[in-house]
C-alpha positions, 0 to 999 in steps of 0.5 A: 417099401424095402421089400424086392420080389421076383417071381417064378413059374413052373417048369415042366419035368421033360424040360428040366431032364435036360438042364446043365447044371447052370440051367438048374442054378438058373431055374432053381437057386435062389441067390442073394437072399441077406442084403442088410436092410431088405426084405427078398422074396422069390414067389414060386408056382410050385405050390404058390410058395414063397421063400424070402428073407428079412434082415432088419438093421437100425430100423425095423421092417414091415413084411408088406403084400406083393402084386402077385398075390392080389391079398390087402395084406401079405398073411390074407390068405396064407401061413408064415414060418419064421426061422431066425439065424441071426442075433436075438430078433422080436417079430411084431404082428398088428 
């Protein structure tokens, strides 16, 4: 499986009022998404949503189900939009 994921809960907006600007990065950046090879994704309790990145190289990647969304495939339950910023790319579904 190439596929890294981290998970992110929800933080209270009394709580955010007082972050720095290194606790709003902490919180809220997501960093590293491009890593040659992997699929990232950061699920997020704001709305069940996940942000993630797919950079294929020499060999082609599957987009595989997480734990946390307890679904037989990653789409069960949910929609896909794919923005491509790279070269030409071909995405397959089964």
């Amino acid at each position: 499986m190439n596929t890294n994921y981290e998970t992110r809960y929800a933080s209270s907006p009394s709580t955010v009022k007082t972050y720095d600007t290194e606790a709003l990065r902490a919180e809220f950046l997501i960093d590293n998404l491009m890593q040659d090879g992997t699929i990232n994704l950061t699920y997020t309790h704001y709305d069940r949503y996940i942000a993630g990145s797919a950079v294929p190289t020499s060999v082609a990647l599957t987009l595989e189900t997480i734990d946390p969304l307890k679904a037989e495939y990653f789409l069960e339950r949910r929609e896909l939009g794919i923005i491509n910023v790279g070269g030409n790319g071909t995405v397959t579904g089964i």
